[in-house]
Rosetta silent file (secondary structure, phi, psi, omega in degrees, C-alpha in Angstrom):
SEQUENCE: XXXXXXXXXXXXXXXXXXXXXXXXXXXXXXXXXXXXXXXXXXXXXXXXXXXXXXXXXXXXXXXXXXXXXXXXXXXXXXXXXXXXXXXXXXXXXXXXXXXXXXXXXXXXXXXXXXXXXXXXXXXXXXXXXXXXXXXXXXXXXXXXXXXXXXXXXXXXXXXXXXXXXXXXXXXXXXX
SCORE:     score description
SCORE:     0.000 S_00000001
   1 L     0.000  143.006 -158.246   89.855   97.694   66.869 S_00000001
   2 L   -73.339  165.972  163.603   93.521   97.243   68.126 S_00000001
   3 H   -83.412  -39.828  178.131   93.389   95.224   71.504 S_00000001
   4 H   -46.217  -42.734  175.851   95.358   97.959   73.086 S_00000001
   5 H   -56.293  -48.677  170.843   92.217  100.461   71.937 S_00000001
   6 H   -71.251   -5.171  176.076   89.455   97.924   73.518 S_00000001
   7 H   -84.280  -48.895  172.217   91.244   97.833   76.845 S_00000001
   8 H   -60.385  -47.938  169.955   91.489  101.585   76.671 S_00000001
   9 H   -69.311  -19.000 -173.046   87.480  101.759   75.873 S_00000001
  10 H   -98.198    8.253  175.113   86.501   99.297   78.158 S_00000001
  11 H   -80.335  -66.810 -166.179   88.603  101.395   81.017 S_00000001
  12 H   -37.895  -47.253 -178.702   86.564  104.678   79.853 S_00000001
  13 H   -50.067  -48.378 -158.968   83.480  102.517   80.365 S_00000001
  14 H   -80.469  -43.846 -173.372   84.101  100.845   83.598 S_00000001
  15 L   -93.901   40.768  169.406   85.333  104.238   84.984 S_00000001
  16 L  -105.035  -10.259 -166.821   82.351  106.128   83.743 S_00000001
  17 L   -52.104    3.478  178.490   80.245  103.434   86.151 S_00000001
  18 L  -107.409  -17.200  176.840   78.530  106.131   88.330 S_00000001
  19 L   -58.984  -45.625 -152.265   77.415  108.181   85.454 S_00000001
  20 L   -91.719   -4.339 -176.557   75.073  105.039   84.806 S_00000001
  21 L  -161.486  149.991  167.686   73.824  104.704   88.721 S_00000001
  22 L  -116.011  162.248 -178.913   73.541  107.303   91.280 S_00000001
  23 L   -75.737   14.791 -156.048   74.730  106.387   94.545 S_00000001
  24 L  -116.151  -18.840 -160.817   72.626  107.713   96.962 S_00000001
  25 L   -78.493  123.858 -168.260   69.535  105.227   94.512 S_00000001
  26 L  -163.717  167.044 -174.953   68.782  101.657   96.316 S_00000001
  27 L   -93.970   97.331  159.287   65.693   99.382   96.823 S_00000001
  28 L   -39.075  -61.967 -154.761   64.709  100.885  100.617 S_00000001
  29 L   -57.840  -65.437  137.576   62.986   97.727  100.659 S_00000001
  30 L   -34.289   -4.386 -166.553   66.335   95.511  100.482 S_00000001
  31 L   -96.449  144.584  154.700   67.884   97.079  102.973 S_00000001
  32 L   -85.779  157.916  176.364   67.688   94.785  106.539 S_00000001
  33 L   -60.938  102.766 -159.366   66.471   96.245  109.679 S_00000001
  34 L  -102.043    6.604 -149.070   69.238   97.634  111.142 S_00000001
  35 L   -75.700   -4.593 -174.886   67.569   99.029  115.031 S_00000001
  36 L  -144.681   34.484  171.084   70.187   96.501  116.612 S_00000001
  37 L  -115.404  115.392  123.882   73.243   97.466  114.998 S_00000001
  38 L   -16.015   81.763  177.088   76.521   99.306  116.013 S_00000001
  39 E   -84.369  127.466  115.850   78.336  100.996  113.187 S_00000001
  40 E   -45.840  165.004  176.249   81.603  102.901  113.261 S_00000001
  41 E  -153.536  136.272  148.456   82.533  105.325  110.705 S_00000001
  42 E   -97.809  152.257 -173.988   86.186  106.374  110.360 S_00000001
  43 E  -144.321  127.436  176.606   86.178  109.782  108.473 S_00000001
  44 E   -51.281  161.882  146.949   89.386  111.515  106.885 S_00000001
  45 L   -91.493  -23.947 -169.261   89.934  115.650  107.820 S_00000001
  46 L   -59.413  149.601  160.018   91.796  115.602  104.771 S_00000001
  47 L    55.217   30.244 -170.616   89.032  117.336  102.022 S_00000001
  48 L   -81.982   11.369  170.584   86.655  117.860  105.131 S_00000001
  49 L  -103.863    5.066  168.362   84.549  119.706  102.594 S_00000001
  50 L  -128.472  -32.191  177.473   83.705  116.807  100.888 S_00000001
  51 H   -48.461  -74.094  179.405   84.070  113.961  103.845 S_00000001
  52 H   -16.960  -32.616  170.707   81.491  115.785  106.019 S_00000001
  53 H  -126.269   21.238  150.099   79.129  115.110  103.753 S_00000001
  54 H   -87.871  -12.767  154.377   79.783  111.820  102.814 S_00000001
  55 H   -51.285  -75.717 -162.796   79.778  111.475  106.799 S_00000001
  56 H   -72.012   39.989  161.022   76.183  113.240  107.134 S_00000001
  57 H  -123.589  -29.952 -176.038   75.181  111.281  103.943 S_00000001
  58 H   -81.218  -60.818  172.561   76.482  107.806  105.473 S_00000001
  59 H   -38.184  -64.488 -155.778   74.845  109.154  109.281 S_00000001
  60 H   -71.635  -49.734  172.844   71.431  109.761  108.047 S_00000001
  61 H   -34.531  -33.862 -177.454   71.127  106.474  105.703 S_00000001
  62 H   -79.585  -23.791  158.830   72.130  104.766  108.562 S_00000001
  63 H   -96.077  -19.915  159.967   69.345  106.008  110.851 S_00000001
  64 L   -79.525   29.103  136.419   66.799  105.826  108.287 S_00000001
  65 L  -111.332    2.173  164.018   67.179  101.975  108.400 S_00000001
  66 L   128.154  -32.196 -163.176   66.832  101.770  112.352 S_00000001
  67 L   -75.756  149.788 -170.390   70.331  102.435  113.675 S_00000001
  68 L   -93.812  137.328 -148.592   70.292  104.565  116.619 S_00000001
  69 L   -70.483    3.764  172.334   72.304  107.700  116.509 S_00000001
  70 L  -101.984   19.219  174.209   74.192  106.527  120.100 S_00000001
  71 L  -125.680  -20.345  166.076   74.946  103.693  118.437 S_00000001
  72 L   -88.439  131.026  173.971   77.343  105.357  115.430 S_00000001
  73 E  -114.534  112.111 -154.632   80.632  106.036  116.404 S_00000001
  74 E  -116.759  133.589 -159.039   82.602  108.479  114.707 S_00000001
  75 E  -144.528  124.436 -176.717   86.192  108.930  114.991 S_00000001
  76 E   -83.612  134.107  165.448   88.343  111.572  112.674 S_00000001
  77 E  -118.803  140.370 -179.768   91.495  110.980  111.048 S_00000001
  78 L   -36.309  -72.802 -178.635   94.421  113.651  109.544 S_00000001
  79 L   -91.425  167.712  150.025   94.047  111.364  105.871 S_00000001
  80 L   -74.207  -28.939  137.794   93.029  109.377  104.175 S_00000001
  81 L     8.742  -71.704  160.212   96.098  107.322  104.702 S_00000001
  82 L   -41.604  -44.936 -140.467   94.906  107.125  108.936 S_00000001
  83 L   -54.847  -65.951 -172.727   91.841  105.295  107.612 S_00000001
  84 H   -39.448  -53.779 -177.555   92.930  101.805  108.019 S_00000001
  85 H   -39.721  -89.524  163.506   94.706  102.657  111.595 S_00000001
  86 H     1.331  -47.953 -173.321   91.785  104.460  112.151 S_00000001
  87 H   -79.694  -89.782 -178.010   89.545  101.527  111.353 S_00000001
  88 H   -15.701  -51.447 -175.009   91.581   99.002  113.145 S_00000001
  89 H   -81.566    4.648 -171.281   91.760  100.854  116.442 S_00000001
  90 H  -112.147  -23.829  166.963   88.070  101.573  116.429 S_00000001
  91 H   -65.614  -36.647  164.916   87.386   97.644  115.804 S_00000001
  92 L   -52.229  -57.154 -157.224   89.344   96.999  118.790 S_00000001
  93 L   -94.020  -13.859 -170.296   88.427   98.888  120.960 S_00000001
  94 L  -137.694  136.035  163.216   84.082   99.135  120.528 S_00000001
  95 L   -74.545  102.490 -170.025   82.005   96.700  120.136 S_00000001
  96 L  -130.237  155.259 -176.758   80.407   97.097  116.410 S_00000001
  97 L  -104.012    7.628  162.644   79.180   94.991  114.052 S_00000001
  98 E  -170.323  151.211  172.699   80.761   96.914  110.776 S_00000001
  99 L  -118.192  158.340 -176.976   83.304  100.106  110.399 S_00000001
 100 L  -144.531  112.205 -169.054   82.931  102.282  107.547 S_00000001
 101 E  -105.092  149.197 -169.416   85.780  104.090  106.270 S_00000001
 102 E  -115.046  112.732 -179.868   85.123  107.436  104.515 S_00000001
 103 E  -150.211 -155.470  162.735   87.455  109.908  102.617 S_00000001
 104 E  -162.787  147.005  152.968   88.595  111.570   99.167 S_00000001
 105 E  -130.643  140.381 -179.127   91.696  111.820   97.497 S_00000001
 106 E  -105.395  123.381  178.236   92.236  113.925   94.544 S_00000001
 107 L   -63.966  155.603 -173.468   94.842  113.031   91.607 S_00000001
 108 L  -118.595 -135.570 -166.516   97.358  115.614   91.744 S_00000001
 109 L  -117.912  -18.995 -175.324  100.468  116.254   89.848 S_00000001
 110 L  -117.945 -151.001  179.402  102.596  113.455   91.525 S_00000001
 111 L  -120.269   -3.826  176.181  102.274  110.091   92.242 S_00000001
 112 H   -47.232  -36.920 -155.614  101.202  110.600   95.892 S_00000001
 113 H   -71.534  -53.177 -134.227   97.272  109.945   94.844 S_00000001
 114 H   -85.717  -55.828  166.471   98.648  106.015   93.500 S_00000001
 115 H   -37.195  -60.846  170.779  100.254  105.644   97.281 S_00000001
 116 H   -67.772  -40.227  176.750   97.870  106.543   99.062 S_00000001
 117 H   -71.641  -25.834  153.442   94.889  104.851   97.364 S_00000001
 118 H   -23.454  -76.281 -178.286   96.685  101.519   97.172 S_00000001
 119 H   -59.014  -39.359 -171.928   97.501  101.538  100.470 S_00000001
 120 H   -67.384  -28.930  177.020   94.363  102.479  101.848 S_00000001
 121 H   -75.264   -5.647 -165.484   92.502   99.417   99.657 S_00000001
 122 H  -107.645  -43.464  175.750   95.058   96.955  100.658 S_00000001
 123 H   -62.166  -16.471 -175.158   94.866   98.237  103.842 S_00000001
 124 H   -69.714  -72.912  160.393   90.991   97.835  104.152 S_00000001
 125 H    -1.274  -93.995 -174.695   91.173   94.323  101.960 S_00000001
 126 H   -16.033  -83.600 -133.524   93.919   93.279  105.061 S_00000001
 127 H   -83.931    3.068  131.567   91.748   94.396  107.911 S_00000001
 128 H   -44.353  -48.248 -168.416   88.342   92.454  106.058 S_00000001
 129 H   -97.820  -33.452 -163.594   90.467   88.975  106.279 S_00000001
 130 L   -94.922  -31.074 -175.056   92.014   89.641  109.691 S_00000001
 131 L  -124.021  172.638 -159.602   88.584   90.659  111.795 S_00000001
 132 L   -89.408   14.839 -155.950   85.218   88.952  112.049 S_00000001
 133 L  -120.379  149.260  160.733   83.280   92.248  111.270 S_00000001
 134 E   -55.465  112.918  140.544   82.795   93.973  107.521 S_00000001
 135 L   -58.444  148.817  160.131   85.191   97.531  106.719 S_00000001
 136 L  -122.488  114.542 -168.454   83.498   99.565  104.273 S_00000001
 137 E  -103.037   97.228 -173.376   85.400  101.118  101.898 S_00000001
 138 E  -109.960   80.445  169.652   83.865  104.768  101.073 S_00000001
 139 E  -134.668  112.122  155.258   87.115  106.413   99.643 S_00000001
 140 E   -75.685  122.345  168.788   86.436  108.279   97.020 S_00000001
 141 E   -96.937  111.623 -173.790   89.261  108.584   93.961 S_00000001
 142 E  -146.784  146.181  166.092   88.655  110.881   91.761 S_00000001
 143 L   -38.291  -61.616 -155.854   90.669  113.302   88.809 S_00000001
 144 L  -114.580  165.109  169.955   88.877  116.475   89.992 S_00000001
 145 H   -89.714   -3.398  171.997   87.063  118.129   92.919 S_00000001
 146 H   -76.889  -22.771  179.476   84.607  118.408   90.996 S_00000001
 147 H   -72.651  -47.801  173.783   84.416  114.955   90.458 S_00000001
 148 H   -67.557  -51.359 -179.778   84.421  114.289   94.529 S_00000001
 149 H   -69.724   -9.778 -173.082   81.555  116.925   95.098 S_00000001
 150 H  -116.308   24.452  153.078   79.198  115.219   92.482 S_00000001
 151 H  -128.578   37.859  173.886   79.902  111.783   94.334 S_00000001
 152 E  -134.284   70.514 -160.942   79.595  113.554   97.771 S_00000001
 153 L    92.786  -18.151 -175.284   75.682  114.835   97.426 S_00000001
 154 L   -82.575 -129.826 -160.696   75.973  116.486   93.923 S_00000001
 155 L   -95.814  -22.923  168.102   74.439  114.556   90.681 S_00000001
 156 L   -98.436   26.361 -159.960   75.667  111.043   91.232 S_00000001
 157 L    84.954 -141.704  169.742   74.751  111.229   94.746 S_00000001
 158 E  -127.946  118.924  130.742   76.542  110.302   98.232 S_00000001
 159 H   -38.111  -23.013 -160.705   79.106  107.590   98.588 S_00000001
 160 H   -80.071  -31.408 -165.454   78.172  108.133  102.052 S_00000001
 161 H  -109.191  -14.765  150.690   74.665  106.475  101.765 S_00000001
 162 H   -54.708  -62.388 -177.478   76.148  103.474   99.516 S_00000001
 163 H   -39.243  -54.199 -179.523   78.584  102.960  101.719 S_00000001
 164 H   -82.228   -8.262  158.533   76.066  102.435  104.948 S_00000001
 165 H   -56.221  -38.813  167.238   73.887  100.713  102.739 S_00000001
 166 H   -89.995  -14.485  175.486   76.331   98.212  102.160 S_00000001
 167 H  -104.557   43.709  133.510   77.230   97.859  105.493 S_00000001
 168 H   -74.792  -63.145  171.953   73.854   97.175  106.825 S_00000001
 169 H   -27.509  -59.149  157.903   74.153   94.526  104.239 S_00000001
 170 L   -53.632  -23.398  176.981   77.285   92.969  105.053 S_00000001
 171 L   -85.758    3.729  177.156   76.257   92.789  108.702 S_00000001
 172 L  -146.034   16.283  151.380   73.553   90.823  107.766 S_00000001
 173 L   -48.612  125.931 -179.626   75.402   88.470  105.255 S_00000001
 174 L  -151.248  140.825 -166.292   75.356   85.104  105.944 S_00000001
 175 L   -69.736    0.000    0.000   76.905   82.276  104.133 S_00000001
């Protein structure tokens, strides 16, 4: 096999990784007790038929480990694009111990989808080094919408309930 051919198969592979796990599947049991934590969630409008329910999939996980629903704070953005801003000004401004940002983008026809998701991981990355608190980056990238609805509740689960899964975790990371 050419090395250009194993680079290409080990792409299909790596981006096949949720067919092999579904996301919403975790060790309950691993999860820390979260009853005294403050979460944010930023959540895109863009695609509000699939953010909503990686919102209410992120919401419920997050109260079925203890956090109290007056304790998530949810704040809407146009895009996904907003999400860092979005993040940032909600880190500012409330005290929380992790933001979690949530969206989809769908490849298109242009090059818009490479812009935005870039920026939004570099912006997350950025805002990760610069505050003392965890971002959680629940942006789904995907080809298809079909592809978004079977990581937003369909057959490979919710991104929504990885996502607050890891950031119970990260909030209870310690060095």
């Amino acid at each position: 096999m050419s090395r250009s051919n194993k680079a290409s198969s080990s792409f299909k592979e790596t981006s096949m990784a949720t067919a092999y796990q579904n996301l919403s599947e975790y060790d309950f049991n691993s999860v820390p007790d979260a009853s005294e934590m403050n979460i944010g969630i930023v959540v895109a409008e863009w695609n509000k038929n699939i953010t909503e329910k990686l919102l209410e999939g992120a919401c419920n996980t997050l109260e079925k480990h203890g956090v109290k629903p007056e304790n998530i704070v949810v704040k809407r953005v146009p895009g996904s694009f907003e999400l860092t801003f979005g993040a940032k000004r909600l880190a500012e401004t409330k005290e929380l111990d992790a933001v979690i940002v949530l969206g989809c983008v769908v490849r298109g026809d242009t090059p818009h989808f490479d812009y935005v998701c870039s920026g939004v991981t570099q912006g997350i990355t950025e805002l990760n080094l610069m505050y003392d608190i965890p971002f959680i980056f629940g942006l789904l990238t995907t080809d298809t919408m079909q592809q978004s609805e079977d990581r937003a509740g369909g057959r490979y689960g919710n991104k929504g309930d990885e996502a607050a899964v890891t950031a119970i975790k990260m909030v209870n990371f310690s060095a």
